[in-house]
N, CA, C and O atoms as a Tinker XYZ file with bonds, in Angstrom:
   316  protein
     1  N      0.858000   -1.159000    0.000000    73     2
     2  CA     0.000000    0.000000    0.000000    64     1     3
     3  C      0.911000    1.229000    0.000000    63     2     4     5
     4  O      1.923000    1.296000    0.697000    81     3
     5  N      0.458000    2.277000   -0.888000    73     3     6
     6  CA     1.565000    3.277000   -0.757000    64     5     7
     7  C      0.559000    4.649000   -0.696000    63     6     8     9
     8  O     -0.079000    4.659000   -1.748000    81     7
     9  N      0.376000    5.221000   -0.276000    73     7    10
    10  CA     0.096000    6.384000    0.216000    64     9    11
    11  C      0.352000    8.104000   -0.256000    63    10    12    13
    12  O      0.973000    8.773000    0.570000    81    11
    13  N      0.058000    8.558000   -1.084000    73    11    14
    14  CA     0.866000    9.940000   -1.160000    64    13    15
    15  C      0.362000   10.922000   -0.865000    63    14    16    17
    16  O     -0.839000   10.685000   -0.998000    81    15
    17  N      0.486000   12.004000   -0.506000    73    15    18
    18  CA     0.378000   13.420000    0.362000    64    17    19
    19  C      1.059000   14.476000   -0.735000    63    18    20    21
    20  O      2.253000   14.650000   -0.980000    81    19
    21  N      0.045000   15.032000   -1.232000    73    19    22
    22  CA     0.961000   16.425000   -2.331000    64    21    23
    23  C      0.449000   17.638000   -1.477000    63    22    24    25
    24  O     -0.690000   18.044000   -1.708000    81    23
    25  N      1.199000   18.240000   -0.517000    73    23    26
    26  CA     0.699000   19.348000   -0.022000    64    25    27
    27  C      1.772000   20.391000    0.287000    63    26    28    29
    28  O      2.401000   20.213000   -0.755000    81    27
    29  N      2.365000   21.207000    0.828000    73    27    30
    30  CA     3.191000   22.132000    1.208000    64    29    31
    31  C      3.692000   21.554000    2.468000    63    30    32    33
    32  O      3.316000   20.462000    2.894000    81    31
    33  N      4.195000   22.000000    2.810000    73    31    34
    34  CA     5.270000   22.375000    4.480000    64    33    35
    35  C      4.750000   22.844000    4.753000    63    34    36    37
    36  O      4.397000   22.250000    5.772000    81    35
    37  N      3.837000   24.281000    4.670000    73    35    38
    38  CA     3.213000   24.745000    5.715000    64    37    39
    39  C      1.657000   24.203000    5.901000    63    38    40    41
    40  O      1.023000   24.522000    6.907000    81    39
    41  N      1.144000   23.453000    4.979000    73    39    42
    42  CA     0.415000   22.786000    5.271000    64    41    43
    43  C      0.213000   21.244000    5.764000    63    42    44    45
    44  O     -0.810000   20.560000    5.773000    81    43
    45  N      1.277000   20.997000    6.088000    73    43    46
    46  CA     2.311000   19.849000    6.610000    64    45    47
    47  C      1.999000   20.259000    8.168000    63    46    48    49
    48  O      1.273000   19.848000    9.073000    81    47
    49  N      2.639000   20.955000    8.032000    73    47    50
    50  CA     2.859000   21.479000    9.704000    64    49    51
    51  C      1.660000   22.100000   10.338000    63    50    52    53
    52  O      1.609000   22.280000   11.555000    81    51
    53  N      0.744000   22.412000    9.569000    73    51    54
    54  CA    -0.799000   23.293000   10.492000    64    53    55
    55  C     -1.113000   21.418000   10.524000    63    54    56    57
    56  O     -1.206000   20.865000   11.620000    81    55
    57  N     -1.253000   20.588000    9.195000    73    55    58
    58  CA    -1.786000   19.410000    9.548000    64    57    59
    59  C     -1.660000   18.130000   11.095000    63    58    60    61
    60  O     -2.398000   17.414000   11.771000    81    59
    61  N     -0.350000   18.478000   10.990000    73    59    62
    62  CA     0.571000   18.130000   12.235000    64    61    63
    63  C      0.512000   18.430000   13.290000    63    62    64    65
    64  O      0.919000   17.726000   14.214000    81    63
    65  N     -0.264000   20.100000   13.478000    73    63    66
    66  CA    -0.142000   20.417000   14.723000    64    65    67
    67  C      1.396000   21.352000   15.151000    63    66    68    69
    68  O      1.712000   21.943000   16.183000    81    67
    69  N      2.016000   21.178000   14.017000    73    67    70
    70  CA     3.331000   22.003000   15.065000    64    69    71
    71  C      3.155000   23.322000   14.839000    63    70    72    73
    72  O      2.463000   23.729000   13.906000    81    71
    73  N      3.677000   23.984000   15.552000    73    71    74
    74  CA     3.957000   25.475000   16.019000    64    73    75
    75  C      4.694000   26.347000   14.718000    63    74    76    77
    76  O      5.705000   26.044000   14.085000    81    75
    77  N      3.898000   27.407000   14.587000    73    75    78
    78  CA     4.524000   28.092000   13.462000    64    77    79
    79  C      6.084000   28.905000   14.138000    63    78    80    81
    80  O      6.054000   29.605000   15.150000    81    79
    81  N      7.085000   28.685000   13.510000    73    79    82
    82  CA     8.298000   29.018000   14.203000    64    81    83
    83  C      8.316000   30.101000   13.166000    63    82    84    85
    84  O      9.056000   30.922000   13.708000    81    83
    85  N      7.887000   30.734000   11.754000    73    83    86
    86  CA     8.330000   31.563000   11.323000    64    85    87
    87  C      8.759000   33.307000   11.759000    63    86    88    89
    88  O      9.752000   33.920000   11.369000    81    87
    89  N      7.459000   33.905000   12.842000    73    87    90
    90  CA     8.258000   34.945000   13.632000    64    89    91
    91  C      9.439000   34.620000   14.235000    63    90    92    93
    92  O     10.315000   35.471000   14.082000    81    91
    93  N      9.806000   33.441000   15.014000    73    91    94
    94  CA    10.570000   33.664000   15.833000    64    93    95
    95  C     12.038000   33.476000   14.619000    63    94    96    97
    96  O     12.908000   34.341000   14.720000    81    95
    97  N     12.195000   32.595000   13.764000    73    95    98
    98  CA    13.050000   32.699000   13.038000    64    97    99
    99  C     13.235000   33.992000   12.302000    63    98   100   101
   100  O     14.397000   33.991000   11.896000    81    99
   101  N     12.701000   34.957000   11.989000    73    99   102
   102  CA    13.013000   35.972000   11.103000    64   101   103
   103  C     13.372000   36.453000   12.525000    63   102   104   105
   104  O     14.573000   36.657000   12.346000    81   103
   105  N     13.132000   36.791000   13.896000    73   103   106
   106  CA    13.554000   37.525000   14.820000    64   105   107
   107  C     15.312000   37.418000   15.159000    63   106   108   109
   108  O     16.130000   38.221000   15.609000    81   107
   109  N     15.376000   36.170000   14.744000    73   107   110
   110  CA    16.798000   35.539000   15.272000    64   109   111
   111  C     17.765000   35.864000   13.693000    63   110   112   113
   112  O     18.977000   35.975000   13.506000    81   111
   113  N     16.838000   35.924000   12.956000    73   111   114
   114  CA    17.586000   35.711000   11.748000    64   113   115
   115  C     18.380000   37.325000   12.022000    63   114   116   117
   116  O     19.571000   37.622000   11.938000    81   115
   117  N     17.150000   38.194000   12.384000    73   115   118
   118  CA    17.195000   39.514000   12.396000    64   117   119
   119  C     18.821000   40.041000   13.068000    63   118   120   121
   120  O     19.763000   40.688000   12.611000    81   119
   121  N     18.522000   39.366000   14.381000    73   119   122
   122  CA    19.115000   39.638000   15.480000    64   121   123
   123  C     20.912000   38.970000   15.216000    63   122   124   125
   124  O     21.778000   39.142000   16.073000    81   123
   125  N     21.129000   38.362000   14.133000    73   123   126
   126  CA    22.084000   37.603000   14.218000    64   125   127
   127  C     22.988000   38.574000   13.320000    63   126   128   129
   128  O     24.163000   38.930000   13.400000    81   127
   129  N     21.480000   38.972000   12.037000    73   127   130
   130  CA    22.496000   39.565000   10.840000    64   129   131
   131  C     23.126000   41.011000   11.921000    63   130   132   133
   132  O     24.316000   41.315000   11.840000    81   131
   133  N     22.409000   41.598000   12.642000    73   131   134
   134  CA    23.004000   42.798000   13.453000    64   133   135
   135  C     24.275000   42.616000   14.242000    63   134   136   137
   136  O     25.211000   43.390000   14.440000    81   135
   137  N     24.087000   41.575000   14.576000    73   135   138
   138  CA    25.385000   40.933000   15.641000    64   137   139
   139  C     26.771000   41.040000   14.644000    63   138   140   141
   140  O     27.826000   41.634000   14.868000    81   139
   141  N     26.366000   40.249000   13.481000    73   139   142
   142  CA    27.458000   40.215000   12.209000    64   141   143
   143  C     27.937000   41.915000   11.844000    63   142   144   145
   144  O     29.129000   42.215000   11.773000    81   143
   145  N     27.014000   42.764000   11.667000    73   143   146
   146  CA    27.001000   43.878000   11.025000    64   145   147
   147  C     28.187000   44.742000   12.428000    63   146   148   149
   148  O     29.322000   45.215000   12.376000    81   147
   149  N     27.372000   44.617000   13.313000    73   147   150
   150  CA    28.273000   45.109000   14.577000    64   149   151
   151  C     29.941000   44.620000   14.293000    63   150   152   153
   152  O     30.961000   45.255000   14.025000    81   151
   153  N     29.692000   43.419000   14.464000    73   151   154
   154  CA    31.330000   42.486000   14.496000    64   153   155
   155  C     31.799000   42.827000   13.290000    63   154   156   157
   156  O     32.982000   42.891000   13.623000    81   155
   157  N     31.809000   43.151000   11.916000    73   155   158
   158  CA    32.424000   43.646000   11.020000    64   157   159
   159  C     32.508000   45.101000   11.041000    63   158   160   161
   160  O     33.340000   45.374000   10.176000    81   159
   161  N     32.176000   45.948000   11.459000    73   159   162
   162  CA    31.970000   47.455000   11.147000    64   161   163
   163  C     33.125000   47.194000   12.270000    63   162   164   165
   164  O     34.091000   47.821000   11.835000    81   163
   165  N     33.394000   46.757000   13.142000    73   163   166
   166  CA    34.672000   47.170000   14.053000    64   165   167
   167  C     35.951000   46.076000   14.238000    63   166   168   169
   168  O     35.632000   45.132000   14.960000    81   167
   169  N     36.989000   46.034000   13.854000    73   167   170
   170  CA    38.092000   45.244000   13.634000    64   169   171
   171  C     38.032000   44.529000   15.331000    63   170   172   173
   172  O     38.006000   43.324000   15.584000    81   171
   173  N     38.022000   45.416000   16.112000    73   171   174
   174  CA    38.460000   45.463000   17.789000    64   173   175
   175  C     37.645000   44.188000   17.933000    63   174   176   177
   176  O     38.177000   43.188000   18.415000    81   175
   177  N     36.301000   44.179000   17.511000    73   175   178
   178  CA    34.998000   43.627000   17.779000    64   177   179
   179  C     35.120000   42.072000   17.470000    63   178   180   181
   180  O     35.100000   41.093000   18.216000    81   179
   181  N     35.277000   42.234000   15.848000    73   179   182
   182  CA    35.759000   41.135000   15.163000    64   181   183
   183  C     37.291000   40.016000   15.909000    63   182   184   185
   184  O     37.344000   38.796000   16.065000    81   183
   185  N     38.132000   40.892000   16.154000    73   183   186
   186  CA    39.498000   40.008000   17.021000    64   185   187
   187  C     38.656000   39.553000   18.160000    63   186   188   189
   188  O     38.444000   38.341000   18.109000    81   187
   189  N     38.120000   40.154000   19.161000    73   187   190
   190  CA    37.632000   39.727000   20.240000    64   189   191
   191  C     36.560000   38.180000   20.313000    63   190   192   193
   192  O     36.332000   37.233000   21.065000    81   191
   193  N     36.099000   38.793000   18.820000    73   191   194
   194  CA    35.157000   37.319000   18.806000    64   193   195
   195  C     36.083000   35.923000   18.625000    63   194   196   197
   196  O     35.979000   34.868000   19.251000    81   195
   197  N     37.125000   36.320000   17.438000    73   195   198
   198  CA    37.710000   35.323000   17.440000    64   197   199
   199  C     38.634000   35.028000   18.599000    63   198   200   201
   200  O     38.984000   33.849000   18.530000    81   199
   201  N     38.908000   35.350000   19.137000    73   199   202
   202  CA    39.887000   35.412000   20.209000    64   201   203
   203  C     39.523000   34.475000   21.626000    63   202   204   205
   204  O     40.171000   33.802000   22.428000    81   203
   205  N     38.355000   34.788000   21.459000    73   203   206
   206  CA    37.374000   34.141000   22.657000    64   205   207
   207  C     37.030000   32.406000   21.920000    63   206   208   209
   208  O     36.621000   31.558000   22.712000    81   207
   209  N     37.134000   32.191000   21.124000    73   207   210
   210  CA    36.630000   31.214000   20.035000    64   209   211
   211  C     37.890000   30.374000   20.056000    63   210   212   213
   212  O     37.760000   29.161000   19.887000    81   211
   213  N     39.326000   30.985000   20.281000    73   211   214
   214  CA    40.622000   30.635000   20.582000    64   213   215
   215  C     40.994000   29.821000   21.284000    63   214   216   217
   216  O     41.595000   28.758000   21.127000    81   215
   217  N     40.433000   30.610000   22.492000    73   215   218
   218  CA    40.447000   30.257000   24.139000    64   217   219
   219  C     40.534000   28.070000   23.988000    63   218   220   221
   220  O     39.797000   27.197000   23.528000    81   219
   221  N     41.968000   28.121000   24.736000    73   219   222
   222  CA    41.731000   26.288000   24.834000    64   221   223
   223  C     40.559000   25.591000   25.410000    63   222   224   225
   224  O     40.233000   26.169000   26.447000    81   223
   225  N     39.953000   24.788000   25.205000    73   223   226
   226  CA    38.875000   24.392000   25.975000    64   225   227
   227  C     37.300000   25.063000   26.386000    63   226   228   229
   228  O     36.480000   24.624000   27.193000    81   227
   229  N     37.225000   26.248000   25.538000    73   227   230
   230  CA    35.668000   26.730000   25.131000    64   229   231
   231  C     34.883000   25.978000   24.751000    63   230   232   233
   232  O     33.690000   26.121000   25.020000    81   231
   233  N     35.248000   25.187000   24.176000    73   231   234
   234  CA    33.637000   24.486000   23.533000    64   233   235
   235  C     33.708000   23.509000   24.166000    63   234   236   237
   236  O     32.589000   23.036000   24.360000    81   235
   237  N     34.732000   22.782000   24.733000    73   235   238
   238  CA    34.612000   21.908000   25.520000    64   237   239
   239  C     33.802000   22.047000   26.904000    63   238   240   241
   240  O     32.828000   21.365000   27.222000    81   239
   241  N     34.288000   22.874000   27.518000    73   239   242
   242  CA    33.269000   23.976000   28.422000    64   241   243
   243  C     31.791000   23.817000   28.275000    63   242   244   245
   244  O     30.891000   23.358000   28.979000    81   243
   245  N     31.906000   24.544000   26.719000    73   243   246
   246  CA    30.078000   24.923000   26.676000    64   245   247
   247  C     29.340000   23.520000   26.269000    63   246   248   249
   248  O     28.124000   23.418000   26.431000    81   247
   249  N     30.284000   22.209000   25.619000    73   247   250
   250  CA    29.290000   21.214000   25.743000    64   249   251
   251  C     29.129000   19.926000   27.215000    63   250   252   253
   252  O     28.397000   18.962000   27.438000    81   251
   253  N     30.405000   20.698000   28.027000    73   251   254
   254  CA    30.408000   20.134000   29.303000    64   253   255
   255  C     28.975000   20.711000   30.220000    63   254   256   257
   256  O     28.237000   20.048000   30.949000    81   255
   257  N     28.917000   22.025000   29.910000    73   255   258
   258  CA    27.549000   22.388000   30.737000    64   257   259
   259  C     26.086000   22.323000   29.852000    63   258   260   261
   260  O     25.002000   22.622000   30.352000    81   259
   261  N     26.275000   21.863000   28.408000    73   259   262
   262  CA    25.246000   21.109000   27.740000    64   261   263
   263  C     24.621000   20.171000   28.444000    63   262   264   265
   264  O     23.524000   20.223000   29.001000    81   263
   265  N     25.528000   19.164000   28.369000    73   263   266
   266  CA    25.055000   18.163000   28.828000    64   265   267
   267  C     24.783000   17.810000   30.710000    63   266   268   269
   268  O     23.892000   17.077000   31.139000    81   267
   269  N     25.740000   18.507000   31.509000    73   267   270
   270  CA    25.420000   18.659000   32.532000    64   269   271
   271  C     23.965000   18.870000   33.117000    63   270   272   273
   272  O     23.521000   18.248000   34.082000    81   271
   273  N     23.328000   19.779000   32.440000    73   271   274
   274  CA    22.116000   20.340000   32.438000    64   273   275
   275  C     21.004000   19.597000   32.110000    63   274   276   277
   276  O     19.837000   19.606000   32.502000    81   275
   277  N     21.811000   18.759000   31.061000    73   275   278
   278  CA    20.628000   18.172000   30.206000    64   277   279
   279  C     20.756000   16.082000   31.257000    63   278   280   281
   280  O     20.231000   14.976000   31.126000    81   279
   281  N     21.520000   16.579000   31.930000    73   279   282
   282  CA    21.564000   15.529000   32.881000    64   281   283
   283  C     20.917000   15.108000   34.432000    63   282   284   285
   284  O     20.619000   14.051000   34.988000    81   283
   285  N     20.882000   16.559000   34.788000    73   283   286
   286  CA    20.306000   16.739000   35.744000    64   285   287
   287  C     19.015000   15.893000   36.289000    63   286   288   289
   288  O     18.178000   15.667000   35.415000    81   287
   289  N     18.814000   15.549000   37.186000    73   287   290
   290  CA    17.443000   14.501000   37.440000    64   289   291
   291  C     16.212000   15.818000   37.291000    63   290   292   293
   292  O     16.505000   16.960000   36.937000    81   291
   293  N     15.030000   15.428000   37.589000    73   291   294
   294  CA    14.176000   16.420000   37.202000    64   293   295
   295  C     13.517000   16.515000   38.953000    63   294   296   297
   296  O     13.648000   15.470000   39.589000    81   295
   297  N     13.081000   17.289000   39.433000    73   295   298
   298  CA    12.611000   17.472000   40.642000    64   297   299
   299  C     11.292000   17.561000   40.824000    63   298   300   301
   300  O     10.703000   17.346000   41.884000    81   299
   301  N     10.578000   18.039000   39.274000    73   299   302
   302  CA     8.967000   18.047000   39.182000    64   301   303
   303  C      8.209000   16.510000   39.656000    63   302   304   305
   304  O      8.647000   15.399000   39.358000    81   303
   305  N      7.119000   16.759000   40.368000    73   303   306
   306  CA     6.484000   15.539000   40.164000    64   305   307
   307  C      6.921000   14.824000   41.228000    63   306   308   309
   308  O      6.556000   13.649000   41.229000    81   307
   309  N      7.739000   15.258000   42.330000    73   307   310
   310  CA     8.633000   14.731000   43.349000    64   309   311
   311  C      7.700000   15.359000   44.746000    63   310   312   313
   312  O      7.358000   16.526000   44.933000    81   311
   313  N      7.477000   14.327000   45.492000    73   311   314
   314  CA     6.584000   14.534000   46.756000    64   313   315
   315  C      7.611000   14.898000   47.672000    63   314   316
   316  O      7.331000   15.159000   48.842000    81   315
């Protein structure tokens, strides 16, 4: 049995039930291109980013407290 569905993505997704993410993506999209625009209009800005990005053991860091977090037991639901 094979089944086919000719419809859109966004009619995919109202069908589905999921959440329209399109404000929040143009917000971030928004917010990111400014961040970029900032960090290029100033050299100082730009070294600093990379510089920090340098740093030994940053990302190791930020996926050490990823997962830390995402480890945590949950306390809800607890008498």
């Amino acid at each position: 049995m094979t089944v086919e569905v000719d419809c859109t993505p966004e009619e995919a997704r109202r069908f589905l039930g999921l959440p329209d993410v399109a404000p929040l993506h143009a917000a971030m999209l928004e917010r990111m291109q400014a961040q970029v625009a900032e960090m290029t209009a100033s050299p100082e800005a730009m070294l600093a980013a990379w510089t920090r990005m340098a740093q030994p053991g940053w990302m190791g860091d930020a996926m050490g407290a990823l997962f830390k977090s995402a480890t945590k037991p949950s306390t809800e639901n607890k008498p």
